[in-house]
N, C-alpha and C positions, 0 to 999 in steps of 0.2 A: 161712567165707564170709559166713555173716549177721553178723558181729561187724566186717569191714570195708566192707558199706556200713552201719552206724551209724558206722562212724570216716569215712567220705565224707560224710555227711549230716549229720554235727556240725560238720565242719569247714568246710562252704558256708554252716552255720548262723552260726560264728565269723566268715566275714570279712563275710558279710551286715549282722552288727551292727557290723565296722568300715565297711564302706561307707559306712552312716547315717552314724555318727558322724563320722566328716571330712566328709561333705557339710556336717552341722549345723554342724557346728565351724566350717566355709570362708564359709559363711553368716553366721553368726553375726558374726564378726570381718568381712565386707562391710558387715554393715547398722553394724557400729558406726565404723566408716569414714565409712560416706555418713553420719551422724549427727555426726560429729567435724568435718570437713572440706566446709562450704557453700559453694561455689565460684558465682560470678555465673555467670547464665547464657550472659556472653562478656567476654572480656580484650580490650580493643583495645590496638593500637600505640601506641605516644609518636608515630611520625609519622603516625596516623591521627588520633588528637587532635590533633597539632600544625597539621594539613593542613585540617583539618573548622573549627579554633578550636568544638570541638563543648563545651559545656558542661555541655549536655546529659546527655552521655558520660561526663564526668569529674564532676559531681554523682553520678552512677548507682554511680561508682567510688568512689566517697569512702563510701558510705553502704551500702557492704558489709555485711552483719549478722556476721560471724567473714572476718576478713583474713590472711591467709599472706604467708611472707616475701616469694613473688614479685609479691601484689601490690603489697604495701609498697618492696619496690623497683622498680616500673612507674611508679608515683606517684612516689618522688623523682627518678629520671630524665626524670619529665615535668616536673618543677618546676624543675627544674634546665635544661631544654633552654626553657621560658617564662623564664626567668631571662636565660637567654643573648640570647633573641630580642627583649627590652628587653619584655616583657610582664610589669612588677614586679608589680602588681598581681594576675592571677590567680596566679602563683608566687606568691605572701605568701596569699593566699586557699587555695588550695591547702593548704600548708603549715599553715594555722592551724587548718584543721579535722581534720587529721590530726593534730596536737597535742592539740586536743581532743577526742580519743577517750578512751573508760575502757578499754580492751581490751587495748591493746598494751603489750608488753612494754619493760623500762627502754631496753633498748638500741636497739630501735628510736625513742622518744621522744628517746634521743641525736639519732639522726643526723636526725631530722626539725627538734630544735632549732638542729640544727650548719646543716643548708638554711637554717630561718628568718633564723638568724645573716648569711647570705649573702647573702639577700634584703633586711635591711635595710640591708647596708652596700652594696649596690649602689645603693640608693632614696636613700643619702645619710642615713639614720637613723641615726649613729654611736652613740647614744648606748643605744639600745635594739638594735643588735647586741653592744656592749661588754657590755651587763647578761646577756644569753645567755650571751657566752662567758665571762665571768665564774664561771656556775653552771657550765658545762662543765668547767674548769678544777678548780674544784673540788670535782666529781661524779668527779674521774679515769676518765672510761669510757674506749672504743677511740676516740672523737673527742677525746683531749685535743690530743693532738701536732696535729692539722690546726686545735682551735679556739686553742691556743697560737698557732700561725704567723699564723691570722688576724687575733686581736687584737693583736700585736708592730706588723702590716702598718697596722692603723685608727692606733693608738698614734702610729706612727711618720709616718703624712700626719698628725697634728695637731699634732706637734711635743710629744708626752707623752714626753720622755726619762728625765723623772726616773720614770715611772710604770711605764717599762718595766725600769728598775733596781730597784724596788721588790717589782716581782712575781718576780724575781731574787731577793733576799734574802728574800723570803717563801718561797721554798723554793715555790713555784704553778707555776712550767714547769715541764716535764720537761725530764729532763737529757739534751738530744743537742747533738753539738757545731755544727748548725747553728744550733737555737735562741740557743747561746752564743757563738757569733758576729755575731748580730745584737744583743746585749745589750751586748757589747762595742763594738759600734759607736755605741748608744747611749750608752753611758758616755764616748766618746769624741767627741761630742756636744755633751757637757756641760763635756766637757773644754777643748773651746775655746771655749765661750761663757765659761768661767772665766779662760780668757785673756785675752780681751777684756777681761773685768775688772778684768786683773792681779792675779785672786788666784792667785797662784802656787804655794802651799803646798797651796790646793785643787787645779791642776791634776796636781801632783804626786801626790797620792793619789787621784786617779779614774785617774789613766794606770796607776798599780800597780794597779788594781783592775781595769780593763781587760784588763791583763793574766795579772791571776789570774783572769779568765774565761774567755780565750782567750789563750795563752801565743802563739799564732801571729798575735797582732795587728797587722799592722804598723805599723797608723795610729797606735797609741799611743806607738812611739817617733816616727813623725813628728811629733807635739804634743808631743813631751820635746824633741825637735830645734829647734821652732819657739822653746818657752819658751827653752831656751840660748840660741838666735840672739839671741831680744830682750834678752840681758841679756849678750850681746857673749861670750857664751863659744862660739866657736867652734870650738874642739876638740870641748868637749861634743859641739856640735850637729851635728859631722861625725861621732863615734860615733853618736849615735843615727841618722843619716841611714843610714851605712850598714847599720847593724843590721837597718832596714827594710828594705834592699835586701835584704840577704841572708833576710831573712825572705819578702818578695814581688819580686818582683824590679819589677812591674808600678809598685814606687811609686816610682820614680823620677820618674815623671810628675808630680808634686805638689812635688816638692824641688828639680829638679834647677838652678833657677837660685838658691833659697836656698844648695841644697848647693855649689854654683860660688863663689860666693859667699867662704862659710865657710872651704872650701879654699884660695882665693888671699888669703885675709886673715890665716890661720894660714902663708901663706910652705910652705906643699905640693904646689905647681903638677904635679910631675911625679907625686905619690897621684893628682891631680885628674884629668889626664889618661889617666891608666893606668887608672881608677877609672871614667869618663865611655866610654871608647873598650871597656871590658869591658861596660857596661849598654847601648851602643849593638849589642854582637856579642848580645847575648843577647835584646834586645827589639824589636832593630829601631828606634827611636825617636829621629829624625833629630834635636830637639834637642840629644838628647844629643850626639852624634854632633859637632855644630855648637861645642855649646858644650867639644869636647875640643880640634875646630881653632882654637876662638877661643883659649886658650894656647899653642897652638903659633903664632898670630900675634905675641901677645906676646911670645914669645921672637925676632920680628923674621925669623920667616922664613912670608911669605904664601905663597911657590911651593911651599913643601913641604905647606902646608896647603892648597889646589887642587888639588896633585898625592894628596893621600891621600883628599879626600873623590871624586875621581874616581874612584879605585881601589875603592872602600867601592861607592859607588854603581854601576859597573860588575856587585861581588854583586850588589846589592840596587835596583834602579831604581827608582824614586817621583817622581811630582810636587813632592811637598812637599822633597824632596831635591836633587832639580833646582832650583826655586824658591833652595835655602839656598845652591847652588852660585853661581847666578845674581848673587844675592847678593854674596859673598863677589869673586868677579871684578867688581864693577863696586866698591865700597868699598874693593878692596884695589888698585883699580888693574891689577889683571894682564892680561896677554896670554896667550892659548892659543896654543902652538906646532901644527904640523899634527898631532902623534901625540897632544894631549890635543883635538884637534878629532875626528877619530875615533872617539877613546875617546866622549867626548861624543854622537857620533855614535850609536853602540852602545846609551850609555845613553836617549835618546829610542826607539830601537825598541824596546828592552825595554819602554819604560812604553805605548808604541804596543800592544804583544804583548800586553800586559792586558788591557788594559781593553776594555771592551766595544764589537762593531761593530754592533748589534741588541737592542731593548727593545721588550717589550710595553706597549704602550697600556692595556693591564686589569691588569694584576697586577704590570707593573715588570719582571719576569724578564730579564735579562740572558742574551744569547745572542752566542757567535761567528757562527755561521751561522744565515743567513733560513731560517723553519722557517713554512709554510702555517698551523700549527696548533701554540700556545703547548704545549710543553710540561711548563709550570707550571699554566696553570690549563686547560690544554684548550680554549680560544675560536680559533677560526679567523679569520684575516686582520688577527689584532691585531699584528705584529711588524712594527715601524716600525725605521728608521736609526735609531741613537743618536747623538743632536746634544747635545752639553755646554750646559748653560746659561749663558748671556751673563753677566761679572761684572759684577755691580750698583755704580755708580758711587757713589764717596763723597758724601755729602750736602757742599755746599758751607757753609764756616763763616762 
């Protein structure tokens, strides 16, 4: 009996000394918490800053004695929404004392330099956003790929094509394939200013270079296409022309009266039209379209060429189609019997059925039906008739 309360009273004894000890321990590990982690005595909002333009506030913030991630990112979201708001000024102020801390770690000194970066080239400072993203670039942190895009973007409004191929061959971007397609486009750039020059030999090796950066360039056979045309080899420049089609199909837009051209000169009228009337089914792109019935006029039959682009148009209704119809019946002399009057008919409601009967006054929004209250940007009683604008007369010569 006496032998088990000493085993009761040793053992109230044992967890009593654990009790202390995780209290101490739980303690201990708080106070060194509250000593690790000095948090201001209030966070405000970006839009309580933004709303106050409290400076106050944002001094108070800036001049944290120990800063965490969240309020490192409070700050650049505020810097960045002063950026937006056209307040260049406190954004770069902002940003530059945050830079000038000794505290913070590399990668946040990234992304504050990647802001600063932004902030100059909004202010029009190119030259001291270029030198930022210059070190970014080759600091390799997590902001390369965005100071990469940025500085391609400064590069490319100042017309640096050769600077953007340089940082290319420095092996300085990373390697993604949108980056290398904007690099390709600068190489392609320079491609036709070498044309201009008729150095030809140079054009010829920036367009392969082009396209060992981007194999899916199209633009670069269009400037292989271009140089054939000027030196009268037109087969050439109708392979390269198509190559680009079939690479983008969109670039027909840039060729297609070159590529017409080349076709009825090389004696391929019926590739041309076969070729014009496939780019027209696939893009829609009434040029083309036009310029497949202008060989079928040539071949001396204008009615069959009114009668297909009715048929075409009938799919597809457009002004600018109508417009070429228009055209086309008044130059070629033709008469509309009653059933392409109709048809005709058909296709003005179609372009009727489009287009817009209702536009807001504030924001543009394009509406079928009158709506009290835009529902693009939310303003009540802004939704006016949609009235076409009057064509502005030609200046007389």
């Amino acid at each position: 009996m006496l032998s088990a309360e000493l085993f009761d009273t040793a053992l109230l004894y044992i967890l009593l000394l654990a009790a202390v000890a995780l209290g101490w321990t739980l303690g201990y590990r708080y106070a060194q918490q509250g000593k690790k982690v000095n948090y201001p005595d209030w966070i405000p909002s970006v839009d309580y800053l933004l709303a106050e333009s409290n400076d106050a506030a944002l001094e108070k913030l800036i001049k944290i004695d120990q800063m965490d991630d969240e309020s490192i990112d409070l700050l650049l979201k505020l810097g960045k929404s002063l950026r937006d708001k056209g307040e260049l000024d406190r954004a770069m102020h902002l940003h530059q004392k945050l830079f000038a801390r000794a505290d913070l770690e590399r990668s946040a000194l990234y992304a504050i330099q990647f802001e600063l970066a932004c902030d100059y080239s909004a202010a029009g400072l190119l030259d001291r956003a270029e030198r930022i993203l210059r070190e970014l670039l080759a600091a390799k942190g997590r902001n390369s790929d965005r100071a990469a895009t940025l500085l391609i973007e400064l590069l490319e409004e100042e017309g640096e094509w050769s600077n953007i191929l340089e940082l290319y061959k420095d092996k300085k971007l990373p390697a993604t394939a949108r980056l290398n397609r904007r690099v390709s486009h600068a190489v392609c750039e320079l491609a036709e200013r070498a044309l201009k020059k008729s150095d030809f030999l140079e054009v010829q090796q920036l367009c392969k270079q082009a396209l060992k950066i981007d194999s899916a360039c199209a633009r670069a056979y269009v400037v292989q296409g271009d140089l054939a045309f000027g030196q009268n080899e037109y087969r050439e420049a109708v392979r390269c022309y198509l190559k680009a089609a079939e690479i983008d199909e969109s670039s027909v837009v840039s060729v297609v009266e070159r590529m017409t051209e080349a076709f009825s000169i090389s004696g391929d009228k019926e590739g041309l039209k076969t070729h014009l009337h496939d780019q027209w089914a696939r893009t829609g792109y009434v040029p083309a379209l036009m310029a497949s019935m202008g060989v079928v006029v040539t071949q001396g039959t204008p009615e069959e060429a009114v009668s297909k682009i009715l048929d075409e148009l009938r799919l597809r209704p457009s002004n600018q189609g109508f417009l070429a119809l228009a055209e086309l019946v008044v130059t070629q002399r033709q008469q509309l019997d009653k059933s392409q009057l109709l048809q005709l008919y058909d296709i003005l409601r179609g372009i009727v059925a489009v287009e817009p009967k209702f536009v807001c006054s504030n924001c543009g929004f394009k509406a079928k039906e009158p709506h009290w209250r835009c529902p693009s940007c939310k303003d009540w009683a802004s939704i006016r008739p949609f009235v076409p604008s009057p064509a502005q007369k030609k200046p007389d010569i």
